[in-house]
N, C-alpha and C positions, 0 to 999 in steps of 0.2 A: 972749140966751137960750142958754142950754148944750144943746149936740144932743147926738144919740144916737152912740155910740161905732161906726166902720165893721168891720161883722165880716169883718175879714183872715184867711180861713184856719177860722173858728169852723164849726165840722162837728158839733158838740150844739145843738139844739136848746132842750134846757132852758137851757143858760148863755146862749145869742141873748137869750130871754126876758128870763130873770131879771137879765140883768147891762145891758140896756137897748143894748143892739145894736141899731141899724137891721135892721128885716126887711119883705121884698116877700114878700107873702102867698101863701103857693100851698097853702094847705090846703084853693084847692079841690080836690083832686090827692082827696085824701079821701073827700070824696063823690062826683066821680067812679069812684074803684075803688068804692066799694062797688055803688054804681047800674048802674056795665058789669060785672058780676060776673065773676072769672075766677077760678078755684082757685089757678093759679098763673101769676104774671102777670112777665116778664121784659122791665125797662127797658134801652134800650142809649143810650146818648149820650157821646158821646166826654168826656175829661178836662175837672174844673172846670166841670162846668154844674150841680151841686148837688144831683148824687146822693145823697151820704152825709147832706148835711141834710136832706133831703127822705125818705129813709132814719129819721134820728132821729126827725124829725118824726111819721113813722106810730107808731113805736116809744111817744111819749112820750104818743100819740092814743089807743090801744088797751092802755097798758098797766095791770091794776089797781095798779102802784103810780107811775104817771102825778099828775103834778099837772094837775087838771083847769085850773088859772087861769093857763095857761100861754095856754092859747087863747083865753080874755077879750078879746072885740074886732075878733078875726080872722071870715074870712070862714064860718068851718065855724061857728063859734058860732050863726048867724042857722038854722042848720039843726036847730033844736029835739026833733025829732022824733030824726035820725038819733044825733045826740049821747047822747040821750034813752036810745037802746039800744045802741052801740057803745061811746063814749068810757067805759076806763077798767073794760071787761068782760071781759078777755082777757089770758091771761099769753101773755108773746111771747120769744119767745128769737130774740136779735138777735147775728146775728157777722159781722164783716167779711173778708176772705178777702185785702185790701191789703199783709197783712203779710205772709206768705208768700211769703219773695222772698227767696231763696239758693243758690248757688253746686252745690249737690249736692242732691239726694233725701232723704239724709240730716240732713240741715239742715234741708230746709223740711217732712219729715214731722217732724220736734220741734217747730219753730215751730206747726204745724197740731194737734199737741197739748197746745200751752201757751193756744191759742186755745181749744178745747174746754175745757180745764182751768178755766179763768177764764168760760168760760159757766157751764158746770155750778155752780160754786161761788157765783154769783151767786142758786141755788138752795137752798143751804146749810142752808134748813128743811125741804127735804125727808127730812133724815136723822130727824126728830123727828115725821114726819107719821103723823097716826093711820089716814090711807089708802092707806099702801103698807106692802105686807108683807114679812119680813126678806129675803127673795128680791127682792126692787125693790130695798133699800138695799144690799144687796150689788152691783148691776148701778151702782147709783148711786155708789157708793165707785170704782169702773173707772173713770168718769167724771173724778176725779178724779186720778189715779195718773198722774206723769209716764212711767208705763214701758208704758203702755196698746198693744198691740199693732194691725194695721191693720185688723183685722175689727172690734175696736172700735170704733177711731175712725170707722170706714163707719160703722158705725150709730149712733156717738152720737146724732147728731138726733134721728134717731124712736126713740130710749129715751126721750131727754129729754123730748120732746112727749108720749110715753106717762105720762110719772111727773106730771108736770104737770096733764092730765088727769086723772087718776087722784085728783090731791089738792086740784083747784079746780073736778070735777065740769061741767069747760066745755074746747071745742076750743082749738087752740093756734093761736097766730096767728108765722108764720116769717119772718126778716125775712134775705138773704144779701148783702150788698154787697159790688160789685168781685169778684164769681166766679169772671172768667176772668184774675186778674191772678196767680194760680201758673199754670196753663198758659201763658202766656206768658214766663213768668221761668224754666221749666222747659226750653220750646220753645229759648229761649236759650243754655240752661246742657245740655244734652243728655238730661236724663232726661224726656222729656216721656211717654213710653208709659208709665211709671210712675206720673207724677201725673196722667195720666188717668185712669187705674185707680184710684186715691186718691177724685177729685173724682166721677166716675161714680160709686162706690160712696158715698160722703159724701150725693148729692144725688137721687142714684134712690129711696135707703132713705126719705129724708125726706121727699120729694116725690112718689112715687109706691106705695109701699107703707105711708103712715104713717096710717094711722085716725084720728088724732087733730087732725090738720091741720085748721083751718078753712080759710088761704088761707094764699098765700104767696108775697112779692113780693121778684125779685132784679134786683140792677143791673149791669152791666157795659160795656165801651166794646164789646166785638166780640161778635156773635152767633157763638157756636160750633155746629156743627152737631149737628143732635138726633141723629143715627147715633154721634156717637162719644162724646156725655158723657148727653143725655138720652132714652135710646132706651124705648122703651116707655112714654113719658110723654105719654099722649095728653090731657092738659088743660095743655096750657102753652100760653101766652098770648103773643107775643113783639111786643112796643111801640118802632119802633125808628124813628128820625130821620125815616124818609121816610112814615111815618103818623100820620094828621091826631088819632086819641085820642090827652089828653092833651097835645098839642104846645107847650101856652102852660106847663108846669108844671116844666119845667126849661131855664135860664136865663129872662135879665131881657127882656121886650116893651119896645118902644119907649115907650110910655105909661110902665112903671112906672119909664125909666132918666130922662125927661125930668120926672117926679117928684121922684126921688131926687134930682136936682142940682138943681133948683130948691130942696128941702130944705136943702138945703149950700150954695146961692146960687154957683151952680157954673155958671149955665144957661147962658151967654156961652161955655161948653167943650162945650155940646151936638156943634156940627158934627165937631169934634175927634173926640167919642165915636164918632159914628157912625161916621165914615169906617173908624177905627180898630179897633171892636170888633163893629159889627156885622154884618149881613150872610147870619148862620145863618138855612138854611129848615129847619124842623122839621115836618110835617106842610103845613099852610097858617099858620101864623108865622113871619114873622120875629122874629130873635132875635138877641139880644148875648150873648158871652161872661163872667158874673157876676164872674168871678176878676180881669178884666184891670180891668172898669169898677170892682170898688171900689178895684183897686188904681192907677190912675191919677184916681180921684176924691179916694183921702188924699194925692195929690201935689197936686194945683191945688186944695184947700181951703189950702194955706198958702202956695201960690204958683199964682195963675191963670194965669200965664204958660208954665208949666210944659209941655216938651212931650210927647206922648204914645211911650211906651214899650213893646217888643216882654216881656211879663210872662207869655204863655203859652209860650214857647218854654224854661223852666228848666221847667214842669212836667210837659211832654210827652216821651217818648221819642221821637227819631227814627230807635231802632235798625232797626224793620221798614223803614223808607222806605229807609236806605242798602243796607240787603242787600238790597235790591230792585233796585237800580244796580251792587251790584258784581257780584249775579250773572247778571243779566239784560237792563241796559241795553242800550239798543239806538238808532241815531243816530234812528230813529221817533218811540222814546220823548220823546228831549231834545229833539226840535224841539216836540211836544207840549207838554212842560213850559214850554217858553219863550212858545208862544202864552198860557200859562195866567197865566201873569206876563205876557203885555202886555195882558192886560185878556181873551182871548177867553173863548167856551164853547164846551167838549168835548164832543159827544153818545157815551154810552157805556157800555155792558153792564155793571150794576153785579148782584153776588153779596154779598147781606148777608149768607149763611152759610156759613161754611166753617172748613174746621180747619187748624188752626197749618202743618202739614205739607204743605195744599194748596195754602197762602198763594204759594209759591214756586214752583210747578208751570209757573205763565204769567205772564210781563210784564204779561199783560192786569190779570191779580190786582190790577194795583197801583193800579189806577182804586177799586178794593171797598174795600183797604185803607185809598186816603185820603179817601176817602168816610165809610167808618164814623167814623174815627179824628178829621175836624172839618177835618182838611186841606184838604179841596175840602167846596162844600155844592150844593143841587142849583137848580136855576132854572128856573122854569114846574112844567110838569105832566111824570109818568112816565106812559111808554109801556111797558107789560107790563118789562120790566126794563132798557132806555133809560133815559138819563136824561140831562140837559144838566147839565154839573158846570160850576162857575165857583170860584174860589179866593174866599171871604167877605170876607174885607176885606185892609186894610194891613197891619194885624199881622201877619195869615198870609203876605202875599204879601214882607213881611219873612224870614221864616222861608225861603218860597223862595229870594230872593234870595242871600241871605247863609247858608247852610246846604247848601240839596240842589241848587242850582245848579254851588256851590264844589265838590260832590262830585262832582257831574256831570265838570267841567273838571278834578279831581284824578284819577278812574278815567280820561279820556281823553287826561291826560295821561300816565298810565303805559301805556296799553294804547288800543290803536285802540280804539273804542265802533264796534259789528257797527250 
């Protein structure tokens, strides 16, 4: 019998469906946000645990031009009532924020206006609508103008949500993935007090002064601090690794991995999977990294022999981890690291908020960093902000090995480590 194709990399939603992709169901994700209600609701989980489809997912749930038989079968289906009034009642304006990644300000404020361009345009009947007046298609046409200046682009959102509402008579549903992936790319490249300025101004207008908003759900790996991007946004919601809502809805449970490979008659590589991919605590779940397990489950479906492979280590940046070592290491630190690679646990002061600039303030910072980022995950229960960190599995403890260890021994080779 011909199985379902493994989605390598597949981050739509509708094509998983429609093109007969193997998919692990997480649309209870769904009716939970609707049931814990939060106006605006902010996911963090480090890289490759299925943000962005999960992201789609909502997008193609709520959107009126959503295919409803997409979700035939799935677990939100059996939810009759809620479907009943949600699915497919709501225009959504969906942008991902991943792209915005270049070398100067100038650079990534055009990327970030080609990103709005291509929203807007996605609206493209709005120019013909008989409920907005020639002063809305005017504000609408800026939308489109590659030469749109920065007061603009702050506020495109909440125009768009405004013209939106205006011509389907219903709230607007906001979808923002990977948020803090220009601050970061910024934070790198040196303009970062600039594109925060950008980002603050882009996500306050939309989120915080936007009348039209029904709700509105953003993804990202780092909590950034509500002082310096979401200040006076007193309904945010922030859902992040070390809380128990939600936990099972981003990456694979144990149950659904030893599923899947019984599916692919794969099950004989269970222990393998474990050792290697799982290990994540997210709330009160354990969890596997999605990216690595389909991508070492399409190797031992045509060779079960096949051994298990480091596949998160090309989609991660290590850049925060090593400037954490060359500016700050300390012989403390590296004897710590090295307990973490021989198996121990770390108890230790974790800060899930902070901004780019604070990141480097303290050595200490670097427990938060790899903490949020998938690096380390946490073990037992926290203590008010305690927490026993252990490094998750092999894969990671590969990445140690072979990566920020060799750093380690390259900075102290050139230079005493304090």
């Amino acid at each position: 019998m011909r199985k379902k194709k493994l989605p390598i990399g597949i981050e739509n939603f509708e094509e998983l469906r429609s093109e007969d992709f193997y998919y692990i169901d997480k649309t209870g994700l769904i009716r939970e946000l609707l049931q814990d209600w939060g106006k605006v609701n902010l996911f963090t989980r480090p890289r490759r645990f299925g943000k962005s489809l999960n992201m789609s997912m909502l997008q193609h749930f709520f959107s009126m031009s959503g295919d409803k038989s997409l979700f035939d079968g799935l677990e939100i289906s059996k939810e009759t009532a809620l479907c009943r009034n949600y699915m497919g009642k709501y225009p959504v304006v969906s942008v991902s924020l991943k792209g915005i990644d270049a070398r100067t300000y100038e650079t990534a404020f055009q990327m970030a206006v080609q990103m709005i361009m291509d929203t807007a345009a996605e609206s493209y009947f709005l120019l013909d609508s008989e409920k907005l007046n020639e002063h809305d298609k005017a504000e609408y046409r800026k939308l489109l103008d590659d030469h749109m200046n920065e007061a603009v682009l702050g506020n495109s959102l909440r125009q768009l949500s405004g013209m939106l509402e205006k011509h389907f008579g219903t709230k607007v549903i906001l979808l923002i993935d990977e948020y803090d992936v220009p601050l970061a790319r910024a934070f790198a490249n040196g303009y970062y007090d600039r594109m925060i300025s950008l980002i603050r101004s882009l996500l306050g207008q939309a989120l915080k002064t936007n009348n039209s908003l029904k709700f509105a759900v953003l993804t990202g790996c780092l909590r950034i601090s509500k002082e310096s991007i979401f200040t006076g946004l007193n309904n945010l919601r922030v859902l992040s690794v070390a809380d128990t809502e939600f936990d099972q809805y981003f990456g694979f449970t144990d149950q659904e991995v030893s599923k899947m490979l019984e599916y692919y008659e794969c099950s004989g590589n269970f222990d393998a999977v474990k050792r290697w991919y799982d290990g994540y605590q997210f709330g009160n779940t354990e969890l596997y990294c999605p990216w690595d397990v389909i991508c070492y489950l399409a190797k031992i479906r045509v060779d079960k022999t096949a051994q298990p492979q480091n596949y998160w280590i090309n989609t991660s940046s290590n850049d925060v981890v090593k400037r954490f070592i060359r500016e700050s290491a300390n012989a403390a630190t590296k004897r710590e690291i090295e307990r973490l690679v021989a198996g121990e646990v770390l108890t230790k002061e974790i800060r899930q908020e902070l901004t780019y600039p604070e990141m480097y303030q303290s050595i200490d910072h670097i427990w938060s960093v790899l903490f949020t980022t998938g690096y380390l995950t946490r073990r037992g229960k926290t203590e008010g902000r305690q927490m026993k960190l252990a490094i998750p599995n092999l894969e990671i403890r590969d990445i140690f090995e072979t990566q920020i260890m060799e750093f380690l021994r390259e900075m102290s080779g050139k230079t005493q480590i304090r």
